[in-house]
C-alpha positions as CSV (number, residue, x, y, z in Angstrom):
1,X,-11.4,4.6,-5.1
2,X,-10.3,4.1,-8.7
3,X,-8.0,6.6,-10.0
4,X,-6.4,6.2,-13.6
5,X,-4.6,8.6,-15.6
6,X,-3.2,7.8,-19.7
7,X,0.4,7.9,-20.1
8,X,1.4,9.6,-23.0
9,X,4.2,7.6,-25.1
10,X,4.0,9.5,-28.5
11,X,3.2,12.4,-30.5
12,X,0.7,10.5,-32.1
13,X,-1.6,10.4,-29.2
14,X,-0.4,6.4,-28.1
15,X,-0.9,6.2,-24.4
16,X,-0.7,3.8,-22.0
17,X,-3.8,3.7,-18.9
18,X,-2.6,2.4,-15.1
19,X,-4.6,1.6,-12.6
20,X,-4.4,2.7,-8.9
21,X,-7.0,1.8,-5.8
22,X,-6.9,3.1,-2.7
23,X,-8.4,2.7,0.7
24,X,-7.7,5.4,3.3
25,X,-10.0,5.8,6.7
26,X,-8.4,8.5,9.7
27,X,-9.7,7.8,13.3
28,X,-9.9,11.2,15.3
29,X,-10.4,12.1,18.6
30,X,-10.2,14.9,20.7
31,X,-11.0,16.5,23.9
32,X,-10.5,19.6,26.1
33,X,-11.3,20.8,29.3
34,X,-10.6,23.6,31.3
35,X,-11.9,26.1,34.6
36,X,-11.6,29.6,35.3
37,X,-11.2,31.3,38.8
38,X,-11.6,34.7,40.1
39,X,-9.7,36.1,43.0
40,X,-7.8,39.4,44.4
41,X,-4.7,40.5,46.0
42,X,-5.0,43.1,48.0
43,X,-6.0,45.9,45.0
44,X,-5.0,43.7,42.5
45,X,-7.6,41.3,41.1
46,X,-7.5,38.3,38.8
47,X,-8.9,36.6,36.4
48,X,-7.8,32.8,35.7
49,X,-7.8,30.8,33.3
50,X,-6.4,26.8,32.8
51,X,-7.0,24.5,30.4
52,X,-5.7,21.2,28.2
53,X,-6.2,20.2,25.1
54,X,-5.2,17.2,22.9
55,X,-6.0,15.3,19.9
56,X,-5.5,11.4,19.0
57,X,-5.7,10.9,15.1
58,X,-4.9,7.6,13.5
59,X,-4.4,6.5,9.5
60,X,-4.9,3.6,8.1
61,X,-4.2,2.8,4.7
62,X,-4.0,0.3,1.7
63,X,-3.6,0.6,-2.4
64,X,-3.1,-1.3,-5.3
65,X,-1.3,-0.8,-8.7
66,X,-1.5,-2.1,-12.3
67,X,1.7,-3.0,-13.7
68,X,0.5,-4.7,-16.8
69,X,-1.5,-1.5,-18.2
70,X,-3.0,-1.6,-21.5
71,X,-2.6,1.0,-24.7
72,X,-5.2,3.2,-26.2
73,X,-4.7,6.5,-28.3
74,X,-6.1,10.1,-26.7
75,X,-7.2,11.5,-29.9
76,X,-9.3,8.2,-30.7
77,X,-11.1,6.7,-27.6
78,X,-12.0,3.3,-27.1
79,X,-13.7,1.5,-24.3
80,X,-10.8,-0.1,-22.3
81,X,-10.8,-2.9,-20.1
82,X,-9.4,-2.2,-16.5
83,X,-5.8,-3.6,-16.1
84,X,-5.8,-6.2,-13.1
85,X,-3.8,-5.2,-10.3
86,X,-0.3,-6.5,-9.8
87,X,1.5,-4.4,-7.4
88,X,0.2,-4.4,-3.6
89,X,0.7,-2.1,-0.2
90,X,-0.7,-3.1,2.7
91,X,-3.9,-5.0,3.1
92,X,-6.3,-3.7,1.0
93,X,-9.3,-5.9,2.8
94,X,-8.0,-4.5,6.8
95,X,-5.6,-1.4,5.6
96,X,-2.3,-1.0,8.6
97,X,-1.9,2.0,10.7
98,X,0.5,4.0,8.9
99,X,0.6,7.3,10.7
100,X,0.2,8.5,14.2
101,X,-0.3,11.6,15.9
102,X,-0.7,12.7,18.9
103,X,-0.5,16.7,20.4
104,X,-1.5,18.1,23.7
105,X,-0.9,21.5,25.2
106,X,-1.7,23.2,28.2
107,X,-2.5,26.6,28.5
108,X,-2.6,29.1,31.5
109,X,-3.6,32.7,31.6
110,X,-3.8,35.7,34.1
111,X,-5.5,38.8,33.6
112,X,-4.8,41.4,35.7
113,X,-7.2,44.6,37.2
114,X,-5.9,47.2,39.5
115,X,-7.2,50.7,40.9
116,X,-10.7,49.4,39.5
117,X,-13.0,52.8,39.5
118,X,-16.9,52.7,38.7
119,X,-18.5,55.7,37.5
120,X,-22.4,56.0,38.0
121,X,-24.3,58.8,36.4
């Protein structure tokens, strides 16, 4: 991705225009899993629930800068060439890891019934 944005220097509409690339990718996986029971206690009967969830996500990336960025006015627009690139993070080719995340949680719930009473008409 090219992004560039003009720099204004002056009243008189003199700018200058950078130059920033970027490479970004996120790797994200994720699972959950869970079972649910029935059972009683004497006139007491439950409902259960347990379950886990969790999620893996991974970022990678990489950009590039102009340093070297060339002038152009805003009120007349010319055709500008693109500045090179002269400032570097990462490897823009194979972009590094540069964040990590990972969250899990456990969950567990009881629902109770007592003194159940059916009506029939």
């Amino acid at each position: 991705m090219h992004i560039s944005s003009p720099k204004i220097i002056n009243s008189k509409g003199d700018a200058t225009v950078s130059r920033l690339d970027t490479k970004f990718f996120t790797d994200t996986f994720s699972a959950m899993a869970g079972v649910r029971g029935q059972f009683a206690t004497g006139v007491v009967s439950h409902r259960l629930n347990m379950g886990y969830s969790a999620q893996n996500k991974r970022n990678k990336m990489a950009w590039r800068m102009s340093s070297n960025d060339p002038f152009t006015k805003i009120y007349y627009t010319r055709d500008v060439a693109m500045p090179d690139n002269a400032i570097f993070g990462g490897d823009y080719s194979d972009p590094l890891t540069t964040v990590r995340t990972y969250t899990q949680g456990w969950l567990l719930s009881d629902t109770l019934s007592a003194f159940e009473i059916n009506y029939s008409f």
